[in-house]
N, C-alpha and C positions, 0 to 999 in steps of 0.2 A: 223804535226800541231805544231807551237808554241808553246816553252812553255810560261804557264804564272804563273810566280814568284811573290808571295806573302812573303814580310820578314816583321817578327814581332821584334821590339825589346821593350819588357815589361818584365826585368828580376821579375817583382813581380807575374806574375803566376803561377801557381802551376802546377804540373805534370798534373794535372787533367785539368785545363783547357789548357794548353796547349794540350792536346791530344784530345778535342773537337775541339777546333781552327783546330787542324792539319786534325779529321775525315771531319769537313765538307767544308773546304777548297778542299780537294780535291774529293769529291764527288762532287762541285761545278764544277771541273776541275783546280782548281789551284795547285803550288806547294808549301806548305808551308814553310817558312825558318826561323828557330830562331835565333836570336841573344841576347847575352848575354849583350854585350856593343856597343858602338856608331861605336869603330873600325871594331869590328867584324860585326856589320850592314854596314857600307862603302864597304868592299869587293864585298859586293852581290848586289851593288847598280846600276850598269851600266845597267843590264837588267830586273830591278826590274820592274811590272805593278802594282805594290800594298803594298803602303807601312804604318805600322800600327805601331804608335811610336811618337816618340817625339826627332829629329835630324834633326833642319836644316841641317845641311852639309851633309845630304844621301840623299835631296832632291834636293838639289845643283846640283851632281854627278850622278842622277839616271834620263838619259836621256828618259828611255823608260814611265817613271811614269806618270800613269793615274789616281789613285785615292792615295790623303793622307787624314787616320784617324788619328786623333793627340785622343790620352788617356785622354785630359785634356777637360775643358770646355772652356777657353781662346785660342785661338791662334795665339799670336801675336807673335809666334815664327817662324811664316809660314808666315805672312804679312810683313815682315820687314827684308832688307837687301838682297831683289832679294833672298829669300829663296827657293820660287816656280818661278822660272821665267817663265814658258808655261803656259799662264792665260788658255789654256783647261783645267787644270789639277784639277781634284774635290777634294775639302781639305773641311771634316766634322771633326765635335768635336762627346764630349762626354758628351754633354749636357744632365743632366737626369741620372746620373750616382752618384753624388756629393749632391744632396740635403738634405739625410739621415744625412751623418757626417756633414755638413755643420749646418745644421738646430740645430744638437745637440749644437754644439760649440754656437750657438747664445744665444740660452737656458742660455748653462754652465755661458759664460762670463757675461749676462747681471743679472742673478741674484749674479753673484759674485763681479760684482761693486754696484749693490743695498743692497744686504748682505753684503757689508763692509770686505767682503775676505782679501783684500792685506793690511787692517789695522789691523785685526784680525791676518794675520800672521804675522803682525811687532810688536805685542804688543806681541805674545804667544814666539817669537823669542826672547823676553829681560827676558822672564820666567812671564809676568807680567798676572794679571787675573783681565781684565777689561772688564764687559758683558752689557754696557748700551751704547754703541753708535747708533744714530738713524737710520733708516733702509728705506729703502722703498720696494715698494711689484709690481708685475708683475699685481696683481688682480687691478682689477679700471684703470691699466697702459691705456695711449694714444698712443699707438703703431704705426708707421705706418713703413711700409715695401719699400724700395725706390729699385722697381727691383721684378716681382710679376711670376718669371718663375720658373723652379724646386725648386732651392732653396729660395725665397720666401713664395712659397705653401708651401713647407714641414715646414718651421718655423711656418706660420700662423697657421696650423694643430696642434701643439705642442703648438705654445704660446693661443690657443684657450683654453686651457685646464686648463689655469691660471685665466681665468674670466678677461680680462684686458674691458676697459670702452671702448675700439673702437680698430678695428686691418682696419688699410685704406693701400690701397693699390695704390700704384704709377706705374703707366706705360706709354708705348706711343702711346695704341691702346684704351684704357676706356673698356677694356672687365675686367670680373671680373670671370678670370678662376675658376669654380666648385665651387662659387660662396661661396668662402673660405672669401671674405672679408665685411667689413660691409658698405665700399664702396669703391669705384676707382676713382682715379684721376688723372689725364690728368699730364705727367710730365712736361708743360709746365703752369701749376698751384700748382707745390711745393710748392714755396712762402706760398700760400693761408694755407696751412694746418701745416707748420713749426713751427708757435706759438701757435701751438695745441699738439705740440708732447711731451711726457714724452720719449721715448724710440726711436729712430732713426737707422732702418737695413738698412745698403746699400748693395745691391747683384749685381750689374752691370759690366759689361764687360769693359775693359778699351778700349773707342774707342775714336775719334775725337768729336764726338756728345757728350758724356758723362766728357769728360775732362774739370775737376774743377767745374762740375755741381755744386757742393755747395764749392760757394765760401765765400768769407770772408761776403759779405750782407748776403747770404743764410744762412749761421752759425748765425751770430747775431741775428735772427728771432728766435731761438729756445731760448722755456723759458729757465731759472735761474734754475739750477739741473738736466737738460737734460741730457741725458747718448747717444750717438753713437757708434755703431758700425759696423764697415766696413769689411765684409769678401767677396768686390768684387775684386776692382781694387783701388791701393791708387793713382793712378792719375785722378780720383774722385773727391776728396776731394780736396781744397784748402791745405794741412798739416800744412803750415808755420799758419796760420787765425788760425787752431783751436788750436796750441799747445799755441797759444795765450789766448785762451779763456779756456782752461785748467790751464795754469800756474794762471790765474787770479781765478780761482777756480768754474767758472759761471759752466762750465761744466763740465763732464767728460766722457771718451770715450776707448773704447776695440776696438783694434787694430790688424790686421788678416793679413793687405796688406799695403804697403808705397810704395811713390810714389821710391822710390831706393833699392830696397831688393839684397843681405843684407845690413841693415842699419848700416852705415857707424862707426866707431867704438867714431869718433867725434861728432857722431851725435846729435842736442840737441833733441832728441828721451828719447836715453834713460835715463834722468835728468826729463823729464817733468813729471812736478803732475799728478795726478788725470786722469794720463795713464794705462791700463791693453793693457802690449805688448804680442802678440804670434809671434813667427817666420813663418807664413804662412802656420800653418799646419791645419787649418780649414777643406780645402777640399783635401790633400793628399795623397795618397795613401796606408795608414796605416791600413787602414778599411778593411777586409776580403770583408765582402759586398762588397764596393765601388768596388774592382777589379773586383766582381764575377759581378757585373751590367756591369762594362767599358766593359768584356769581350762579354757577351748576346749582349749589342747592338749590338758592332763590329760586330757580326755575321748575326743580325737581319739584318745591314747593307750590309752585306757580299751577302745575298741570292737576295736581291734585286739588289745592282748591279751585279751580275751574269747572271740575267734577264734583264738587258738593263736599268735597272730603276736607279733614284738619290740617292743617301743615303738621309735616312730620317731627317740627322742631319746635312743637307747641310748647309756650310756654306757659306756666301755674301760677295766675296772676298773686295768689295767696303766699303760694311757698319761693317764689322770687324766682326759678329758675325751670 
């Protein structure tokens, strides 16, 4: 019999799950193979059937490959530049893994541009003690969520807990999963709810469809002290439109993704006002969770194709996501 070669390269797991990955891999009948780095996964690439990681160039090389699971929720690492060239080849995410830390960081950031954080730390930074700048609050907020799958739910759950005056939820189907929002809207009626917004999430995948969904008119619809933030994809966003309407001071925005990462050292990024930058660490790896979920799926994934069935986190090589 064949063998059939499974290589994992996720140097962030732990002994432990690596040696669950390894028990039911091969109770499945596969042979599991670790790798530490990108080189040492190339090696085992030629006759690999299953490869679980984040390495265009071992998918390039790895002629026998039948299934790739990428670690992340995005995989435009795998769409782009003849990465997967045998369109049989099943490439799932890890969509559903990411909404916990993600959701936090939305929390974190937005009440720390409402609380006046990054002027709070520029005044206590000169020794100064200045305690009456105006503030605003999450409670009564006009929330609305542009992107209503993992990480939108898990935000709406959390920012629910704030009392905001509406949490609406934007998508492309009008379902209002677990019926977390107070309504749904059709993303091809953004516009319509934009001048209603206090607080702007955007959680989307960067595809063709979604590229500069809010662009420079979209932006200008949201009121006077509007706050955004984007922990999807920053080619999203219009960037050049809003750092406009930030430098003017109408609004301002917490920033997780650009459309260039890393952001260029010239960049007029990092000068503009009424910006809160993260270097993309929103939904990373960092999280103990987050691995311990990346890792459950993969497996939940695992058993099912073993049994002839799809991964449940198929992804639509056409429509990116």
């Amino acid at each position: 019999m064949k063998e059939r070669k499974l290589v994992i390269l996720l140097p962030q797991f732990t002994q432990a799950q690596r040696g669950k990955i390894a028990q039911t891999a091969a109770r499945l009948g596969f042979t599991p193979l670790f790798a530490d780095t990108a080189e040492e996964a190339l090696r085992l690439a030629p006759d690999a059937e299953v490869f679980f990681g984040s390495a265009p160039e071992f998918t390039r090389a790895a002629k026998a490959l039948r299934w790739v699971c990428a670690p992340s929720a995005g995989v435009n690492q795998y769409l782009a530049n003849g990465a997967l060239p045998d369109p049989e080849t099943l490439l799932s995410n890890s969509s559903g893994a990411y909404g916990v830390t993600i959701s936090e960081h939305i929390v974190m950031v937005s009440l720390e541009m409402m609380r006046r954080q990054q002027d709070y730390s520029a005044i206590v930074s000169q020794r100064k003690w200045v305690r009456d700048l105006p503030v605003t609050s999450l409670k009564d907020c006009r929330i609305t969520l542009v992107g209503t799958g993992d990480i939108g739910q898990e935000a709406a759950v959390r920012l629910r807990a704030f009392s905001p005056a509406a949490l609406i939820g934007v998508n492309r189907g009008g379902r209002n999963p677990k019926n977390l929002f107070d309504r749904i809207v059709m993303q091809t009626d953004l516009a319509a709810v934009l001048p209603e917004t206090d607080l702007l999430i955007v959680s989307l995948p960067g595809t063709k469809d979604t590229f500069r969904m809010l662009d420079a008119r979209m932006i200008s619809l949201l009121p006077d002290g509007a706050i955004v933030v984007n922990v999807g994809r920053g080619s999203v966003i219009d960037q050049r439109a809003l750092f406009r309407e930030l430098s003017s001071g109408r609004l301002k925005a917490a920033l997780d993704v650009f459309e260039e990462e890393p952001i260029p050292q010239d960049d007029p990024a990092w000068e503009c006002p009424n910006l809160l930058i993260t270097p993309h660490v929103a939904g990373n790896m960092t999280l103990p969770y987050t691995v311990q979920r990346i890792a459950d799926l993969f497996l939940s994934d695992l058993e099912r194709y073993a049994q002839g069935l799809l991964p449940e986190r198929l992804v639509n090589r056409e429509k990116g996501y």
